[in-house]
BAZAMAR-950878 format. One record per atom (N, C-alpha, C, CB): y, z negated, x negated; residue in three letters; atom name; residue number from 1. Coordinates in nm, 3 decimals, decimal comma, always signed. Glycine has a CB too. Example, Ala and Ser with C-alpha at 12.3 -4.5 7.8 and 13.67 -1.06 7.14 Angstrom:
BEGIN
+---------+---------+---------+------+------+-----+
:       Y :       Z :       X : code : site : pos :
+---------+---------+---------+------+------+-----+
:  -0,569 :  -0,780 :  -1,319 :  ALA :    N :   1 :
:  -0,450 :  -0,780 :  -1,230 :  ALA :   CA :   1 :
:  -0,330 :  -0,780 :  -1,320 :  ALA :    C :   1 :
:  -0,447 :  -0,905 :  -1,131 :  ALA :   CB :   1 :
:  -0,225 :  -0,708 :  -1,285 :  SER :    N :   2 :
:  -0,106 :  -0,714 :  -1,367 :  SER :   CA :   2 :
:  +0,003 :  -0,787 :  -1,290 :  SER :    C :   2 :
:  -0,060 :  -0,572 :  -1,408 :  SER :   CB :   2 :
+---------+---------+---------+------+------+-----+
END
This chain:
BEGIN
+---------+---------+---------+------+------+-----+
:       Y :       Z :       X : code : site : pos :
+---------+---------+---------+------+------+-----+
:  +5,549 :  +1,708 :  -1,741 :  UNK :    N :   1 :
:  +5,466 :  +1,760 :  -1,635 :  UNK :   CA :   1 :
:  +5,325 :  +1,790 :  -1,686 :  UNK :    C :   1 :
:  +5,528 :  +1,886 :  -1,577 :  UNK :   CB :   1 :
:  +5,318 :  +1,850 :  -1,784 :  UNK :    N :   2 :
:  +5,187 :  +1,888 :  -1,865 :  UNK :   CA :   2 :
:  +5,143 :  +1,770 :  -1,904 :  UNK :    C :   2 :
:  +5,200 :  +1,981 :  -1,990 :  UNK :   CB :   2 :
:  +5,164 :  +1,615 :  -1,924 :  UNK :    N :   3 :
:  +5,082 :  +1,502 :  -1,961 :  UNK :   CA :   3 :
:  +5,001 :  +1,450 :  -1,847 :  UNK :    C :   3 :
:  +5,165 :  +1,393 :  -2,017 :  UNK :   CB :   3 :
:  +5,077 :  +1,492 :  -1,748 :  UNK :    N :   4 :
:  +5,072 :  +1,418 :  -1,612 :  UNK :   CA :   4 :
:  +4,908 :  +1,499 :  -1,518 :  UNK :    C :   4 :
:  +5,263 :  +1,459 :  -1,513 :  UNK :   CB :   4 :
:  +4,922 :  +1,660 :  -1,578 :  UNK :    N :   5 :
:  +4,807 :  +1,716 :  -1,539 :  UNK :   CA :   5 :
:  +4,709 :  +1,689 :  -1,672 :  UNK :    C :   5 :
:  +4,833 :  +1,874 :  -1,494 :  UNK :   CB :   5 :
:  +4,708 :  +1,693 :  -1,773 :  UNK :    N :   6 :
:  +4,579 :  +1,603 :  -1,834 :  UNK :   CA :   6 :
:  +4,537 :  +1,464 :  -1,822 :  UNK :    C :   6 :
:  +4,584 :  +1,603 :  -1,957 :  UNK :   CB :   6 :
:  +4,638 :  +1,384 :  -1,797 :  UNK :    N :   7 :
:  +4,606 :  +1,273 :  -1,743 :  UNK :   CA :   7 :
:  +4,505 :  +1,286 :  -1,599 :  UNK :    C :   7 :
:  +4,740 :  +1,208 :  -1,722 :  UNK :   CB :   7 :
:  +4,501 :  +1,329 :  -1,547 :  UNK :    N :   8 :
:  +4,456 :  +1,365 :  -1,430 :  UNK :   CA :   8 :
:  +4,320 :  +1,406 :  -1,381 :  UNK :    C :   8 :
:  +4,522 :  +1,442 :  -1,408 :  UNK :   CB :   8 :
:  +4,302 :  +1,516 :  -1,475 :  UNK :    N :   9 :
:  +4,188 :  +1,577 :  -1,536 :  UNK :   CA :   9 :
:  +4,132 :  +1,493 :  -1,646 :  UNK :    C :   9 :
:  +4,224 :  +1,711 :  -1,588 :  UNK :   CB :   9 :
:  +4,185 :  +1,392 :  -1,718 :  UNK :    N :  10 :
:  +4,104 :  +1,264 :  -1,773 :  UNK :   CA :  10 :
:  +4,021 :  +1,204 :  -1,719 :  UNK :    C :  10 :
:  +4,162 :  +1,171 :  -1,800 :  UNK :   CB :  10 :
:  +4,127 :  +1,145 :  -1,607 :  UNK :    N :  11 :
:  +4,040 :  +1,062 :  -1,530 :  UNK :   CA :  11 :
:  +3,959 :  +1,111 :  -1,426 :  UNK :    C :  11 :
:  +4,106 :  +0,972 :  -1,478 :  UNK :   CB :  11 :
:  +3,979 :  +1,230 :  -1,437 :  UNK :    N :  12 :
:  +3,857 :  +1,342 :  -1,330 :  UNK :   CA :  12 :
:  +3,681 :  +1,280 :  -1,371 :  UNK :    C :  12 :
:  +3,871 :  +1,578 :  -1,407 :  UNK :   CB :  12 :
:  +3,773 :  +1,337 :  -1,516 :  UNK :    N :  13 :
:  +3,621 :  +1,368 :  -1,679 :  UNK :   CA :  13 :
:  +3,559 :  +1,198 :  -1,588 :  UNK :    C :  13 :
:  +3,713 :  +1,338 :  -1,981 :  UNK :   CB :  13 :
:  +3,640 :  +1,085 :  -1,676 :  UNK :    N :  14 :
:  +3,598 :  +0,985 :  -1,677 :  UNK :   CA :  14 :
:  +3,495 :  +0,913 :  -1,581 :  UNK :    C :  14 :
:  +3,686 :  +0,943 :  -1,688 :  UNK :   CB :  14 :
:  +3,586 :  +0,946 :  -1,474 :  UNK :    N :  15 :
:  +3,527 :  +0,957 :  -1,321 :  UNK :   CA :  15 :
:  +3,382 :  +0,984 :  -1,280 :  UNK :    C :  15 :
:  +3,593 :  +1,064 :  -1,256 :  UNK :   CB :  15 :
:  +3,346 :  +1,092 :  -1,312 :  UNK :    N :  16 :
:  +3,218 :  +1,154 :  -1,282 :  UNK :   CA :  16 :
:  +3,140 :  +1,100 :  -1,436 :  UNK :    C :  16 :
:  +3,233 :  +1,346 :  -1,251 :  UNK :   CB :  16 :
:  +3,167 :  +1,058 :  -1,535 :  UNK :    N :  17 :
:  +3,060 :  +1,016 :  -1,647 :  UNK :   CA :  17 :
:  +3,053 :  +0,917 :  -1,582 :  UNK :    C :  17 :
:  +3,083 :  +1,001 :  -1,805 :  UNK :   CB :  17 :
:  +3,125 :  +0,814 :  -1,507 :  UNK :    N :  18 :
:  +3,119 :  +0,680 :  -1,467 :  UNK :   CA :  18 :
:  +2,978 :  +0,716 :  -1,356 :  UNK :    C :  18 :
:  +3,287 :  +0,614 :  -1,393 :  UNK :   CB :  18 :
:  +3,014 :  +0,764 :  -1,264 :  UNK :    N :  19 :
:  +2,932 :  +0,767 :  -1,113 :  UNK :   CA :  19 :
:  +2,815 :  +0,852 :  -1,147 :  UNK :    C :  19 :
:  +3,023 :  +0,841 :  -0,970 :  UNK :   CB :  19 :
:  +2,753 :  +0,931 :  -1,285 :  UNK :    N :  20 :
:  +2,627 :  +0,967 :  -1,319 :  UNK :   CA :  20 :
:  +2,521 :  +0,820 :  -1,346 :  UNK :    C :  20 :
:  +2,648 :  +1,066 :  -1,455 :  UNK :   CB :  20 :
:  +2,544 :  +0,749 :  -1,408 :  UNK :    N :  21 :
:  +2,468 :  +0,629 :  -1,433 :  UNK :   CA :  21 :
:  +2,459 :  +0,516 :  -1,322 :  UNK :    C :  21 :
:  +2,524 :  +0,571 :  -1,551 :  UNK :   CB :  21 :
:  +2,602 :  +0,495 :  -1,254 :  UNK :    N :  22 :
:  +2,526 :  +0,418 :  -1,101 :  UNK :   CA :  22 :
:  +2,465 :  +0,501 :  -1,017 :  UNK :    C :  22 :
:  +2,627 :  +0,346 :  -0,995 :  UNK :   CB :  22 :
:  +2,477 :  +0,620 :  -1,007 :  UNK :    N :  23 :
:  +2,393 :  +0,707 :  -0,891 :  UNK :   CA :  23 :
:  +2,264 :  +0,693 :  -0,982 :  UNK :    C :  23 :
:  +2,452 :  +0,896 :  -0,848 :  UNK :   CB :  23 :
:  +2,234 :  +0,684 :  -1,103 :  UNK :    N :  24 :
:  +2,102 :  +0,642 :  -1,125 :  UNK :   CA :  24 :
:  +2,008 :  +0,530 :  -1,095 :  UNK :    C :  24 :
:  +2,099 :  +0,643 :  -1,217 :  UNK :   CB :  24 :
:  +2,115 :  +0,446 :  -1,119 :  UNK :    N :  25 :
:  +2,060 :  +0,342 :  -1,075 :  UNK :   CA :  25 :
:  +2,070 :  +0,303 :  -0,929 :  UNK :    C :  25 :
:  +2,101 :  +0,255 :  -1,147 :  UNK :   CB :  25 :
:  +2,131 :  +0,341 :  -0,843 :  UNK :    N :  26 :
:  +2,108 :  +0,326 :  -0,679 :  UNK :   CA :  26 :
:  +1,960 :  +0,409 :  -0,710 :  UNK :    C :  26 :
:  +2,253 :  +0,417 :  -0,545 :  UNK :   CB :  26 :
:  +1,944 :  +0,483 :  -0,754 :  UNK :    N :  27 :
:  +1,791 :  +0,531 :  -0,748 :  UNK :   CA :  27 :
:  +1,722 :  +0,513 :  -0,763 :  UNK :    C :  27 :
:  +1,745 :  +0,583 :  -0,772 :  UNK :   CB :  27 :
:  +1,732 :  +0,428 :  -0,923 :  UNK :    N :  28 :
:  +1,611 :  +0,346 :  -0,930 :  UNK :   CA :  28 :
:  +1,574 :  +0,213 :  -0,897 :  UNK :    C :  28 :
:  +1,584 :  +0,346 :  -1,028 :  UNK :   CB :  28 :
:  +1,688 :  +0,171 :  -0,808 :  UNK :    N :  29 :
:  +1,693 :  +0,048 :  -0,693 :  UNK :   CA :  29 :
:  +1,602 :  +0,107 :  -0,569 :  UNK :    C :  29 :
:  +1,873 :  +0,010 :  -0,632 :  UNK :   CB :  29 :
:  +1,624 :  +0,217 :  -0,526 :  UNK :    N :  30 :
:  +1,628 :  +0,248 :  -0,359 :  UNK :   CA :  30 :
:  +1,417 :  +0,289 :  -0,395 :  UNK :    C :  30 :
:  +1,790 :  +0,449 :  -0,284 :  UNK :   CB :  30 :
:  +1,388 :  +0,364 :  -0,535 :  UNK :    N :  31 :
:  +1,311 :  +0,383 :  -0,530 :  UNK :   CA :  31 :
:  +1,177 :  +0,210 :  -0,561 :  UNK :    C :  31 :
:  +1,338 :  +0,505 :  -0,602 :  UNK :   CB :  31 :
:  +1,261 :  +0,166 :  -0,663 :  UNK :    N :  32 :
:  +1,151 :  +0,008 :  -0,683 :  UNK :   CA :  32 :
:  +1,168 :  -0,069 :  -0,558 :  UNK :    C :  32 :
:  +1,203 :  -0,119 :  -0,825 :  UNK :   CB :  32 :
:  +1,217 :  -0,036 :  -0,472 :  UNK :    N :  33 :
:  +1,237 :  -0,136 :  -0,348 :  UNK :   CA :  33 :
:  +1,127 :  -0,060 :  -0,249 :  UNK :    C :  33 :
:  +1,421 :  -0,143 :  -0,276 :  UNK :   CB :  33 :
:  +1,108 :  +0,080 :  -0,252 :  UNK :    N :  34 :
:  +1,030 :  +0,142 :  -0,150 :  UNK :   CA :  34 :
:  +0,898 :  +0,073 :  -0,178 :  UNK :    C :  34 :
:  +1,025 :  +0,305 :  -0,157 :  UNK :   CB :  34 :
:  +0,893 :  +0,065 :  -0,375 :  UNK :    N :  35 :
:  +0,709 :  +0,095 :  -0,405 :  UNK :   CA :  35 :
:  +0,649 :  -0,059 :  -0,375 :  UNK :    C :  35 :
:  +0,658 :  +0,153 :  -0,615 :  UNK :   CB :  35 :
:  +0,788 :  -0,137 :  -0,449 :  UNK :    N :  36 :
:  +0,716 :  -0,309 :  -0,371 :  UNK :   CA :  36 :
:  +0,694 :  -0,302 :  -0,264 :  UNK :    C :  36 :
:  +0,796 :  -0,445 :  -0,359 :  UNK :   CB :  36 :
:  +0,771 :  -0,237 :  -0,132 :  UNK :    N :  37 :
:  +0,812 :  -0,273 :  -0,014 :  UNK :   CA :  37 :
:  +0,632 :  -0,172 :  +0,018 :  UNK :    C :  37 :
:  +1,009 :  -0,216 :  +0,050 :  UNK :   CB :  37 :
:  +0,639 :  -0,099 :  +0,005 :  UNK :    N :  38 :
:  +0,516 :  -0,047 :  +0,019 :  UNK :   CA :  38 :
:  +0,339 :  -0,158 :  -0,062 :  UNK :    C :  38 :
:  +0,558 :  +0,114 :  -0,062 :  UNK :   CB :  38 :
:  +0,378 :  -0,194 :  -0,173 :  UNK :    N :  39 :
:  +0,258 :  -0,285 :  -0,183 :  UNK :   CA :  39 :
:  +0,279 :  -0,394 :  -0,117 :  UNK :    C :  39 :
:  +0,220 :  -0,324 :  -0,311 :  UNK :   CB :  39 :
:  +0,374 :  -0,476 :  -0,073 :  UNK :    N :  40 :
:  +0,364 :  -0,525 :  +0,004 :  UNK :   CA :  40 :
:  +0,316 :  -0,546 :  +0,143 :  UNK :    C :  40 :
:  +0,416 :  -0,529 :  -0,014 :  UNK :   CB :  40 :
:  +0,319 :  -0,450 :  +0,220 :  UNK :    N :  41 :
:  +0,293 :  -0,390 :  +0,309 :  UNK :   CA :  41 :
:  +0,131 :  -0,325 :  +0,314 :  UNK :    C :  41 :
:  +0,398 :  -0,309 :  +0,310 :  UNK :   CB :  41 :
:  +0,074 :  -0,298 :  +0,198 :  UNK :    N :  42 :
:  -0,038 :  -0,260 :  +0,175 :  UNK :   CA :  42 :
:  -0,104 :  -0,400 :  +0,182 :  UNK :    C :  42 :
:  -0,049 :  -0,176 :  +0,052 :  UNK :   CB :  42 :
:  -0,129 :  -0,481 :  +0,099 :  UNK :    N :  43 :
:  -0,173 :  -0,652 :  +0,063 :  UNK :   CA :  43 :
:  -0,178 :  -0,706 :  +0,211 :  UNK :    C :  43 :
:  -0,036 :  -0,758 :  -0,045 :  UNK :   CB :  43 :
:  -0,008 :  -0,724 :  +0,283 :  UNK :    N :  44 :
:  -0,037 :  -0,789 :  +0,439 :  UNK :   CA :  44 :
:  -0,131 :  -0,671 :  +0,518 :  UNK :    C :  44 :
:  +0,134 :  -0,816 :  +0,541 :  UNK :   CB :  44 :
:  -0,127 :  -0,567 :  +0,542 :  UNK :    N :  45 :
:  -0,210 :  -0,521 :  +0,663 :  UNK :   CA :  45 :
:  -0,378 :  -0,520 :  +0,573 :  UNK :    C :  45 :
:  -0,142 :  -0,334 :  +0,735 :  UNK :   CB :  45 :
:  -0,464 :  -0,531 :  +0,441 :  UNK :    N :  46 :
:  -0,549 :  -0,548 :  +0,395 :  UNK :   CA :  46 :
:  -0,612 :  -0,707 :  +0,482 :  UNK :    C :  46 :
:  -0,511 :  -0,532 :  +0,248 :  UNK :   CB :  46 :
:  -0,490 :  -0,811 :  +0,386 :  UNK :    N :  47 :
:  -0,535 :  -0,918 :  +0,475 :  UNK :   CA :  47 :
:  -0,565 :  -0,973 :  +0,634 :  UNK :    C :  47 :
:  -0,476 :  -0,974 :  +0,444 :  UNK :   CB :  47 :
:  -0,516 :  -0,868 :  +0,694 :  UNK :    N :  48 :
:  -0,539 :  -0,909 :  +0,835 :  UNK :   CA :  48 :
:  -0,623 :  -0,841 :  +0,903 :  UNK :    C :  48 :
:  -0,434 :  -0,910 :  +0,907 :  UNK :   CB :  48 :
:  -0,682 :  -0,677 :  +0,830 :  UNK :    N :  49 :
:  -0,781 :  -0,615 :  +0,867 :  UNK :   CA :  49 :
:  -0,889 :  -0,677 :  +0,848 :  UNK :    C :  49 :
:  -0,786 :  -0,513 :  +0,824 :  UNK :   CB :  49 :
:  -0,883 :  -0,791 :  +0,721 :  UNK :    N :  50 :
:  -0,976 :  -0,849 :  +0,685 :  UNK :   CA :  50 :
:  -1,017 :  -0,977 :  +0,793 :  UNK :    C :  50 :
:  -0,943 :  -0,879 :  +0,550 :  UNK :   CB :  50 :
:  -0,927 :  -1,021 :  +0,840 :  UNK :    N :  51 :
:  -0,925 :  -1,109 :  +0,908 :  UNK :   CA :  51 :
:  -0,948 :  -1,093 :  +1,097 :  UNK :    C :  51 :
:  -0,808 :  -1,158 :  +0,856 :  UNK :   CB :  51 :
:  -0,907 :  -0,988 :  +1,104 :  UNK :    N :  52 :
:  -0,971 :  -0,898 :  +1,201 :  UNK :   CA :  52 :
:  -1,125 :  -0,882 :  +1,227 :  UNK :    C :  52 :
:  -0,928 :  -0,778 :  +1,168 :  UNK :   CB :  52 :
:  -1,187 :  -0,867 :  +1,098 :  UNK :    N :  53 :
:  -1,303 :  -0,795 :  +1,101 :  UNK :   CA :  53 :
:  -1,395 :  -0,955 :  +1,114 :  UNK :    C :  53 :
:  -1,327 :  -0,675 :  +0,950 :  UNK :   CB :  53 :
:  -1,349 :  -1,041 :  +1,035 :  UNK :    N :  54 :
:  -1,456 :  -1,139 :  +1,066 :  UNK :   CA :  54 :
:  -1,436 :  -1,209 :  +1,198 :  UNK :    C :  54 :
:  -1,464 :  -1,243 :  +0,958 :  UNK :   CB :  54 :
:  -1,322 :  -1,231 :  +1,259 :  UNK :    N :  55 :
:  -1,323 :  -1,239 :  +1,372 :  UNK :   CA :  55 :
:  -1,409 :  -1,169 :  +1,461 :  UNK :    C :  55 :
:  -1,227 :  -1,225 :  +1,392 :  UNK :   CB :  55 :
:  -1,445 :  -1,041 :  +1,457 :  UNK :    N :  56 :
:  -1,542 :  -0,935 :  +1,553 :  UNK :   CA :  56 :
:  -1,662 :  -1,011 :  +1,500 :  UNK :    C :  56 :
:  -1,542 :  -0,738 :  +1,520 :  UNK :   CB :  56 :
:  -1,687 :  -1,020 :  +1,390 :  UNK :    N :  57 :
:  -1,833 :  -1,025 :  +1,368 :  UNK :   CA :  57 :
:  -1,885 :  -1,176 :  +1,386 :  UNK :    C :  57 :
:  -1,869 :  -0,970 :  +1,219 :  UNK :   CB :  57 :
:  -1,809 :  -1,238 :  +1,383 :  UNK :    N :  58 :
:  -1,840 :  -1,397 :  +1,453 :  UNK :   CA :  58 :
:  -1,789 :  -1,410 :  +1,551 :  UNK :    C :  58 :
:  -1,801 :  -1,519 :  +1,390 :  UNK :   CB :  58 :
:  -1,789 :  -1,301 :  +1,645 :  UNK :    N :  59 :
:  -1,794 :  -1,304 :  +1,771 :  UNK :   CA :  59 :
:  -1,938 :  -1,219 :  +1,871 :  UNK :    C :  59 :
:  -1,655 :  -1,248 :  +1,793 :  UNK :   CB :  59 :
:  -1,980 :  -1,098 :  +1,750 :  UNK :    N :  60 :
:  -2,024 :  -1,070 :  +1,773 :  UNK :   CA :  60 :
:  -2,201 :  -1,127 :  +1,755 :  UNK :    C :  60 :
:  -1,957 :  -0,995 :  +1,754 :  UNK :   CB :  60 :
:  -2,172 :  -1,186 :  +1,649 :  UNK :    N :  61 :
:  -2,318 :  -1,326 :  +1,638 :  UNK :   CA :  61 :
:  -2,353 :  -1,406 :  +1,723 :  UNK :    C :  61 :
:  -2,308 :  -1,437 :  +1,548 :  UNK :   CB :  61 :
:  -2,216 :  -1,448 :  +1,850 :  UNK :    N :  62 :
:  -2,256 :  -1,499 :  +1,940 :  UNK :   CA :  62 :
:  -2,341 :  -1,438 :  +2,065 :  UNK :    C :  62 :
:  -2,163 :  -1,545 :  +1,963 :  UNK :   CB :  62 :
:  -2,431 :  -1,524 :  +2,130 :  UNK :    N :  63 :
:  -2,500 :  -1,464 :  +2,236 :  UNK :   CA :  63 :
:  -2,369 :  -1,483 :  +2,334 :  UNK :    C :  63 :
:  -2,656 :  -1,541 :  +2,280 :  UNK :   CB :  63 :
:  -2,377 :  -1,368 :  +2,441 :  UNK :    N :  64 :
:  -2,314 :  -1,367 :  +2,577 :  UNK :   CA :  64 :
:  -2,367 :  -1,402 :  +2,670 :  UNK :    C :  64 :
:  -2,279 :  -1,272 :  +2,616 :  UNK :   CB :  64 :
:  -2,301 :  -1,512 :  +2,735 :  UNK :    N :  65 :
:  -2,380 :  -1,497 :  +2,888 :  UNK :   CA :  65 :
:  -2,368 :  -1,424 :  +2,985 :  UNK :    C :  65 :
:  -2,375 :  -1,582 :  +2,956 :  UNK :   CB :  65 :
:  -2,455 :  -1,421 :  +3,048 :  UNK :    N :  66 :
:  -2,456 :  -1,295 :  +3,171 :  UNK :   CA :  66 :
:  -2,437 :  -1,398 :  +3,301 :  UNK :    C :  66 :
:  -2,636 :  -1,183 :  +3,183 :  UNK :   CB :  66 :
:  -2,407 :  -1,331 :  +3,412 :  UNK :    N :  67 :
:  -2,371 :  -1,428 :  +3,547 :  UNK :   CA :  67 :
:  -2,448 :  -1,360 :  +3,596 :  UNK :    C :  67 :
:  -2,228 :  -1,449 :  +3,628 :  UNK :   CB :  67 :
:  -2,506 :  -1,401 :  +3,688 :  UNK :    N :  68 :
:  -2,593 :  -1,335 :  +3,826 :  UNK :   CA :  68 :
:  -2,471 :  -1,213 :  +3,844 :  UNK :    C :  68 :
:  -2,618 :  -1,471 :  +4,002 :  UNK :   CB :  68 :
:  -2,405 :  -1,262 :  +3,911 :  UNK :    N :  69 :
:  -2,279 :  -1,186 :  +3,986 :  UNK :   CA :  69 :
:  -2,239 :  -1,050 :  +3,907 :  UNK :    C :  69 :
:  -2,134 :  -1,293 :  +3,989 :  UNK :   CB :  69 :
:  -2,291 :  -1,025 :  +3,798 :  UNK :    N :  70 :
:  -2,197 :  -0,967 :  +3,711 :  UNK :   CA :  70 :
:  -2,227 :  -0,799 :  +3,710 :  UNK :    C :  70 :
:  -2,212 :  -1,040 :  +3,559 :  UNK :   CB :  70 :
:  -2,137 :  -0,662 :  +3,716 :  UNK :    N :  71 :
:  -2,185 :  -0,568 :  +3,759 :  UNK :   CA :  71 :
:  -2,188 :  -0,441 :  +3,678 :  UNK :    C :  71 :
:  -2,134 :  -0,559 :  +3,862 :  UNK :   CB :  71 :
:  -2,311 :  -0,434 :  +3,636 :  UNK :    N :  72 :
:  -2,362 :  -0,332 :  +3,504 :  UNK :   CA :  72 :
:  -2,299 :  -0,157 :  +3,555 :  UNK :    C :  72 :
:  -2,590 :  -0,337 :  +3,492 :  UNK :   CB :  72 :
+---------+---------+---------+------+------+-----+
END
């Protein structure tokens, strides 16, 4: 009976030394996935603000026409 409760409490021990080092590493997965996922995300909305902006301004180089009709 007494092998059967250290056995038990072995694999308690074992147990939790095991699941300290993957709970580390789910962490340092969950966290390198945020910081790419975040420069990533930084780079695409850069490029399209960029692409945004020259759009306005070569639009805005153009002259507009005005219509007779048109009401200020």
């Amino acid at each position: 009976m007494q092998d059967s409760v250290e056995t038990a409490d072995s694999k308690k021990k074992i147990e939790q030394k095991e699941a300290r080092p993957s709970r580390f590493r789910t962490g340092l997965l969950v966290v390198g996935s945020a910081l790419l996922g975040g420069i990533a995300v930084a780079l695409w909305n850069r490029r399209s603000l960029a692409d945004i902006r020259n759009q306005s301004s070569e639009k805005e180089s153009e002259p507009h026409p005005v219509s007779d009709d048109a009401i200020y």
